[in-house]
C-alpha positions in Angstrom: -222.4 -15.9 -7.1 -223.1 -12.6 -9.4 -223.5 -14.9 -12.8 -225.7 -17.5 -10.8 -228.4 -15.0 -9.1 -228.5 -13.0 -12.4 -229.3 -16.3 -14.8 -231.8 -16.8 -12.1 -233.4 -13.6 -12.2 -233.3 -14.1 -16.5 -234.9 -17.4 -16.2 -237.9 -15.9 -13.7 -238.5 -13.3 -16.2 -238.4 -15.5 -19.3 -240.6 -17.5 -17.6 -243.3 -14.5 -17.0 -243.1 -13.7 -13.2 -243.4 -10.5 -12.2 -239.9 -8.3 -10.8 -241.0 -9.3 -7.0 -240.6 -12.8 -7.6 -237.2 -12.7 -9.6 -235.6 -10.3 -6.9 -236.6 -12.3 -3.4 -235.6 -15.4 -4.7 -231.9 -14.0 -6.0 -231.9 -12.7 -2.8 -232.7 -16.1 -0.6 -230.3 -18.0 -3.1 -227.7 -15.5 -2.7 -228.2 -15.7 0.9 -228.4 -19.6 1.2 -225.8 -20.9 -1.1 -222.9 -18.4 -0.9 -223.2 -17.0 2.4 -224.9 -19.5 4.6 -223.3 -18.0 7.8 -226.3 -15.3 7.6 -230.0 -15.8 9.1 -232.4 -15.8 6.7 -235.1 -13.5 8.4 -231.9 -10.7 7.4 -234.0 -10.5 3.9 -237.1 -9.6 5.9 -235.2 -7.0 8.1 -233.7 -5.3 4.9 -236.8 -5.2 2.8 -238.3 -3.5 5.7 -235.6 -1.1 6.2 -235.7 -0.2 2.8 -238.8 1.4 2.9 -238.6 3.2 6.3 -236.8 6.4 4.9 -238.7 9.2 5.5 -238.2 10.6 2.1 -240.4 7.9 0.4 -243.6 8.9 2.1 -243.2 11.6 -0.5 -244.3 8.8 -3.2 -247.9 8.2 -2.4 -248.6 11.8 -1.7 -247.3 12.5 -5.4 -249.1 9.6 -6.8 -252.4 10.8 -4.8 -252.0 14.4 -6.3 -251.4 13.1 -9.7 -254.2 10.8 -10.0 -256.2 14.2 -9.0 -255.3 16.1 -11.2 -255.5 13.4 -14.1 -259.2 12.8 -13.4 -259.9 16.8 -13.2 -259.2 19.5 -15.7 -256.0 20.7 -14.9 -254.4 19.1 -18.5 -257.3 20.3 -20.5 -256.5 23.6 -19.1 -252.7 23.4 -19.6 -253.2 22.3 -22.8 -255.2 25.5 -23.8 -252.8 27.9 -22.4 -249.6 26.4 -24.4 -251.8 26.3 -27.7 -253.0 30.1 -27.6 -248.9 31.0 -26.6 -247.7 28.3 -29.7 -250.5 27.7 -31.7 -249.9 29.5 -34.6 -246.4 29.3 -35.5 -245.5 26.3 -37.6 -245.7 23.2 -35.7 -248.1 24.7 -33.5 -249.8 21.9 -32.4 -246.9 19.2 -32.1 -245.1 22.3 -30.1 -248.0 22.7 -27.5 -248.1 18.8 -26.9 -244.7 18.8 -26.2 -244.9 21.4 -23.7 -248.1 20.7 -21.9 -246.3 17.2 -21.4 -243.8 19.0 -20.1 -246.2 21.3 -17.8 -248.6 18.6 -16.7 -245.1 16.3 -15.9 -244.3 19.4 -13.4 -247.8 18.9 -11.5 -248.0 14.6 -11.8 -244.2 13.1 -11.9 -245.4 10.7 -13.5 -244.6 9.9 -17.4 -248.2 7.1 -17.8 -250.2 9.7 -16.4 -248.9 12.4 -18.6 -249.5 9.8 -21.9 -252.8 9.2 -20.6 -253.9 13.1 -19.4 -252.0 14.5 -22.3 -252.5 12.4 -25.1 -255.8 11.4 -25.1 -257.5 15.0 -26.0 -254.3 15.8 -28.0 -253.4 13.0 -30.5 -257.2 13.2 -32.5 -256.5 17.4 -32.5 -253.0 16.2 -34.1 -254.3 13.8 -36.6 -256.8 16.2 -37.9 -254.9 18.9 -38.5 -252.5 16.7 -40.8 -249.5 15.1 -38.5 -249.5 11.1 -39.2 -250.5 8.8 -36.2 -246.7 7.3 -35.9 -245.3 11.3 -35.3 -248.2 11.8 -32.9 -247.8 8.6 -30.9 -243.9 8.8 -30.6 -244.1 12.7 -29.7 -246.6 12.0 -27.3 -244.9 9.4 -25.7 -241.2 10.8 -25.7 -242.5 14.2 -24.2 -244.6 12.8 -21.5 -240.5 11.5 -20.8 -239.6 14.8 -19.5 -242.2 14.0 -16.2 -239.2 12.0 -15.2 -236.9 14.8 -15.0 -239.2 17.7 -14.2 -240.0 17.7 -10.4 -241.6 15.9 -9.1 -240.3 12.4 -10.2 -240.8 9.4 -8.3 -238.0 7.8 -10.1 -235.4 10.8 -8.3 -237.1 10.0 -5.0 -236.6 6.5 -5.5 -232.7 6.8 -6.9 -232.3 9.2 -4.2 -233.4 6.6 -1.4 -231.1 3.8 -2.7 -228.3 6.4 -3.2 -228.4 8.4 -0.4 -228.7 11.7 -2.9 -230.0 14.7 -2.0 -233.6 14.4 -3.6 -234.3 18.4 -3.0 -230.8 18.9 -5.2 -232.0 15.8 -7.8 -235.3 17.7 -8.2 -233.5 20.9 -9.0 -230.9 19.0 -11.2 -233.7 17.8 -13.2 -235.3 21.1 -14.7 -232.2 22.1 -17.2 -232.2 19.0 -19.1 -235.9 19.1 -19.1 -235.7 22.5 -20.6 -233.5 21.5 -22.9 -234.9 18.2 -24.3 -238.1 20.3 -24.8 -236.1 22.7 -26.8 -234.7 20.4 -29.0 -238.3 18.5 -29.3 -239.5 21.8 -30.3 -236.9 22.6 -32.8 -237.4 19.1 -34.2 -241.6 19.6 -34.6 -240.9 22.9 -36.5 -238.9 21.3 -38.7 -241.4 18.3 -39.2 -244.1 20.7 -39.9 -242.1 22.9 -42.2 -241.2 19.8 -44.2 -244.7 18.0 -44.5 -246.7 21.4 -45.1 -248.7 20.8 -41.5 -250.6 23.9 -41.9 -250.7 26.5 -39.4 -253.5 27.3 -36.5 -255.1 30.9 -36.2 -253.3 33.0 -34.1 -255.1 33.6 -30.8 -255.6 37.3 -29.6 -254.4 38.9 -26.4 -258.0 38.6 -25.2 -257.9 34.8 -25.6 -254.4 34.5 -24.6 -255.2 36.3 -21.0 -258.3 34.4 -20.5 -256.7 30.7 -21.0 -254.2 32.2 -18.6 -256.9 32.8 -16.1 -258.4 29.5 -16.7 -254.8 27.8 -16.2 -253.7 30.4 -13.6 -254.2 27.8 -11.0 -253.0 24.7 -12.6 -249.8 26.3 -13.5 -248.7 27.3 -10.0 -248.3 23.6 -9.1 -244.7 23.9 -10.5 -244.1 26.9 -8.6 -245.1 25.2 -5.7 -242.9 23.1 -5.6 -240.2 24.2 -7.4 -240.7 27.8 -5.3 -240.7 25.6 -1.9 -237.8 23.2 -2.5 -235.2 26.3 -4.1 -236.6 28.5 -1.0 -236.1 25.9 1.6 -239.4 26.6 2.7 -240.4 23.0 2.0 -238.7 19.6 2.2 -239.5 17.5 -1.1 -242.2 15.4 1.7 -243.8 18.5 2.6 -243.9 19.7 -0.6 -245.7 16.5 -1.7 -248.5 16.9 1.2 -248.8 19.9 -0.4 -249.3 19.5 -3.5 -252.1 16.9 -2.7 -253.6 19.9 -0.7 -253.5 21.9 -3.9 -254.5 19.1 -5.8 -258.1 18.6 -3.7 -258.5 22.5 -3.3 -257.7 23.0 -7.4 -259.9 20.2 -8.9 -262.5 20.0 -6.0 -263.5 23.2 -5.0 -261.8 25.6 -7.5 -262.6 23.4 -11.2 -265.1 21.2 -9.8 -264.5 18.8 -11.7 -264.0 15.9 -9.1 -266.5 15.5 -6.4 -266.5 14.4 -3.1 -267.8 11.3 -4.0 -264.4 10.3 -6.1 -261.9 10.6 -3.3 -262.5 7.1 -1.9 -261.8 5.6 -5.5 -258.8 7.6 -6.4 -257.2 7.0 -3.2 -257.8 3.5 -4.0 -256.2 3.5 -6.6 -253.3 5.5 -5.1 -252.8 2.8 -2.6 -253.0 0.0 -5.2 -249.7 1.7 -7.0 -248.4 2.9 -4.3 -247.7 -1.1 -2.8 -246.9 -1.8 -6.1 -243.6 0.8 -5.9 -242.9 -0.2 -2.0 -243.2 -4.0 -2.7 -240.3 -3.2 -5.5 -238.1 -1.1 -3.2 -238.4 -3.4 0.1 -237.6 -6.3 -2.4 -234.7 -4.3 -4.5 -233.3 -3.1 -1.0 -233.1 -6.7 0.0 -231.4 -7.7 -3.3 -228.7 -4.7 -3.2 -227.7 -6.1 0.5 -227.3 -9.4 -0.7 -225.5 -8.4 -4.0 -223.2 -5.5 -1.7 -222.2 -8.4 1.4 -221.2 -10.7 -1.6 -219.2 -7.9 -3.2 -220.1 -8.8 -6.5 -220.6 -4.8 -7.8 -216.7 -4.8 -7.4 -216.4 -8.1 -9.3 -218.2 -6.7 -12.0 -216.8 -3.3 -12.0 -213.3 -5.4 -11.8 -214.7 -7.5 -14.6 -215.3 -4.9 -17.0 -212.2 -3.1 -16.1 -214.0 0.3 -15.2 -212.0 0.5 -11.6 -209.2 1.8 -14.5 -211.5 3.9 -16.1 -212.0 8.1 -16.4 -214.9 9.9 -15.5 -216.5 10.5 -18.9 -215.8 6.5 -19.6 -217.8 5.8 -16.1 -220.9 7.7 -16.9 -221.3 6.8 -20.6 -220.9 3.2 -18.8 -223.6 3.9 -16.7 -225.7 6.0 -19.4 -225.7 3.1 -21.2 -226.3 0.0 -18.5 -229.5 2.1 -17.5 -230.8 2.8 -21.2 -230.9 -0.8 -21.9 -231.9 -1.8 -18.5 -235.1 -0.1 -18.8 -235.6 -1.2 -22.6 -236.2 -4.8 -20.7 -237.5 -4.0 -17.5 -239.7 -1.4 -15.1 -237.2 2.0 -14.5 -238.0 1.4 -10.9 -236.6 -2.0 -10.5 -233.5 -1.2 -12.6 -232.6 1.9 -10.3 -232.7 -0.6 -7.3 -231.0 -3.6 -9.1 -228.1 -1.1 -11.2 -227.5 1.4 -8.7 -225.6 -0.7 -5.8 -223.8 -2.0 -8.4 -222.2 1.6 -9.8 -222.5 3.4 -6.3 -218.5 1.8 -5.1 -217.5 3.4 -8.9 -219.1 6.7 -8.5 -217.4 6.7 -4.7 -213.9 5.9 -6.2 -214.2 8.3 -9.5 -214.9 11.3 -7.2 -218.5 12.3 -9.7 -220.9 14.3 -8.6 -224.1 11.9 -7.1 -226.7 14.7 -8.1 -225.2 14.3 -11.9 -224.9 10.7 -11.8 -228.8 10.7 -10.6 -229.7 13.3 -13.5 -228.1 11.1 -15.7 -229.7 7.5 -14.2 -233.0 9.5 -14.5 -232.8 10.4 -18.1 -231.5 7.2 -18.9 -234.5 5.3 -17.3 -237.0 8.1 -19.0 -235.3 7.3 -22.4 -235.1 3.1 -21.9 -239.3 3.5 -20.9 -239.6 4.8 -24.2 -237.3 2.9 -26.1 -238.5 -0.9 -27.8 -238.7 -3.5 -27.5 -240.3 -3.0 -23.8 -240.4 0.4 -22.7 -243.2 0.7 -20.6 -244.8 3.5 -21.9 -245.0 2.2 -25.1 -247.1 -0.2 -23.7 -249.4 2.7 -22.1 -249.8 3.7 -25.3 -250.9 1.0 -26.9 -253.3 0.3 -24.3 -254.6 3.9 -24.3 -254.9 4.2 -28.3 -255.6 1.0 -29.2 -253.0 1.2 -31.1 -251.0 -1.7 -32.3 -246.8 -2.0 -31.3 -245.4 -1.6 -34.5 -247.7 1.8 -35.2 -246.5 3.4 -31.8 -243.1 2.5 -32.4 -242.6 3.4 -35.9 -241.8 7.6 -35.5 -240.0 7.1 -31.9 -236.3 6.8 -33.6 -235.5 10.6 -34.2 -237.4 11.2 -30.6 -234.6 8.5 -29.1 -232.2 9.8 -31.0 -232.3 13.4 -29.7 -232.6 12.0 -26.1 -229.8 10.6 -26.3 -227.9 13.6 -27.7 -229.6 15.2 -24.8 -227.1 13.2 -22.3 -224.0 13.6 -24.3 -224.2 17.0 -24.0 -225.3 16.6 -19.6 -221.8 14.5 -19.8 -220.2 17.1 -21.7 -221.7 20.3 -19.9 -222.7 19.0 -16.7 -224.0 22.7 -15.5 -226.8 22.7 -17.0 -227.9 20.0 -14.4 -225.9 21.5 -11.3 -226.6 25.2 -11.5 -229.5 25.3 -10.1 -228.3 22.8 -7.0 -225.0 25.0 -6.7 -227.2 28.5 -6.9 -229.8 27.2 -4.5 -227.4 24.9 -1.6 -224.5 26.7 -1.7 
């Protein structure tokens, strides 16, 4: 049953259809072939209960506050307030896009938006001041990454539907490795400054640095927000995204005013165009896990490839690594509902820690959207640059490389993602 439904889904995608159409009709053949006892309206009743969970109305809320935000000033801003802190040490520049990607992932989840908000008024100030176009593109692209891991990320509400995780302690888990990736990207933009003599930009004064910091004020709450209401309790990660969009509308309408009145109809059109988009894939990947679950075929596979014998460490390098190339192929979304019923009977058995095996899925799936030949924000990229694939590809390899340490050492030190969880829920 498993190798049949999966050469079918292959075959659909080969052949261009889009995820929905690959995952309903695995699904149908699963359900009509190899366990014909079962009704087939089940399909219906399981996409719709995978989208009844309360914690998902959480994902057009977000979307809705980050296509706010992304049409107003709030990255301009954020960007201004990083480059008077960083601007003048070496690397500077390449430093502050790293963390206003970081900053403006914090307010939008969302690592397109963050390519498009971030990198359009940051990769021309790059290019003149002497970085090459292939460092620009791949640092832009890699830090906007981190929006998966910094709360709020759609891809941790999503994992923490399917999974049954705690998404309040996935949100939390999230902000260590963030940190620490944008450490490391920092470290690595010094260094490729310091070797290609990128020169330095004037150091702003205290005046200027308090007066960006009035201008950003605002902007930067929105991780405190959030952050401040989930570690609190005060807010569930739902209320939290109601309000955020609150903040959003109050920030960019009536405090920036930079979106009028007059724009709300359009962005919340296009909120509600994305937002099918993500519940169409998670009624249809819900549908698939049942199918694949009653037919028992994770256990075949994990039975298959001998994991049921396997330690700890072995299972979540197994899992690091069936996520990274997942999403090198295919939409992170779709590969946490198609990958994670098929791991959650390991996890169960192996005794690991569900908010560590979500940090880990999450970085895995920020790393494979980044990662050729199909990540999908390479694709953003291009279509945001006009740039052509080989040219945004070309500088990502040390970015990938450092990612991927990045999990090693989550395996290895798992505290850096569960502190905050432990400090804050127990």
């Amino acid at each position: 049953m498993g190798i049949t439904i999966f050469i079918i889904m292959l075959i659909l995608l080969l052949m261009g259809f889009p995820m929905l159409v690959p995952l309903i009709a695995a699904a149908m053949v699963g359900l009509f072939f190899f366990l014909p006892g079962l009704r087939p309206e089940i399909i219906i009743q399981q996409m719709t209960s995978g989208i009844e969970p309360t914690a998902l109305i959480a994902v057009p809320m977000f979307i809705l506050a980050a296509d706010i935000v992304t049409k107003g000033r709030t990255a301009d801003r954020l960007i201004d307030l990083a480059m008077s802190v960083v601007g003048h040490v070496r690397g500077g520049l390449a430093i502050t896009t790293a963390v206003g990607c970081t900053m403006f992932g914090a307010v939008s989840g969302s690592t397109q938006a963050t390519v498009v908000a971030m990198g359009s008024p940051l990769r021309p100030k790059m290019l003149r001041a002497g970085y090459s176009d292939s460092f620009s593109l791949a640092l832009i692209v890699n830090a906007s990454d981190i929006a998966f891991l910094i709360p709020p990320s759609i891809g941790m509400i999503v994992y923490g539907v399917v999974s049954g995780t705690s998404i309040a302690a996935l949100f939390l888990a999230g902000i260590g490795p963030g940190l620490m990736i944008l450490l490391f990207f920092t470290i690595y933009c010094w260094i490729y400054a310091k070797v290609n003599d990128i020169p330095t930009q004037p150091r702003a004064s205290w005046g200027e640095r308090l007066a960006t910091l009035k201008r950003a004020g605002p902007a930067s709450l929105f991780p405190v927000i959030i952050v401040g209401g989930i570690y609190t309790g005060y807010f569930s990660p739902t209320e939290v995204a109601a309000v955020s969009v609150i903040y959003a509308f109050i920030l960019e309408v009536l405090v920036f005013r930079a979106v009028k009145l007059r724009d709300i109809p359009s962005i919340a059109v296009s909120t509600g165009l994305i937002t099918s988009v993500v519940f169409i894939l998670v009624g249809a990947g819900a549908a698939f896990s049942w199918v694949i679950s009653f037919g028992q075929i994770p256990q075949a596979v994990i039975a298959g490839l001998g994991l049921h014998e396997a330690g700890p460490i072995m299972i979540l390098v197994a899992i690091c690594v069936a996520y990274f190339i997942g999403c090198m192929f295919v939409d992170p979304i779709v590969v946490i509902l198609v990958l994670t019923p098929l791991f959650a009977p390991l996890v169960a058995i192996a005794g690991l820690d569900p908010v560590l095996v979500g940090t880990l899925v999450t970085l895995q799936v920020a790393i494979g959207s980044a990662t050729p030949p199909f990540g999908c924000d390479l694709f953003t990229a291009m279509a945001v640059f006009r740039r052509p694939y080989f040219d945004v590809i070309k500088g990502t390899p040390p970015f990938i490389f450092i990612l991927i340490a990045s999990a090693g050492l989550l395996i290895a030190f798992p505290q850096i993602a569960l502190f905050l969880p432990q400090l804050a829920f127990q």
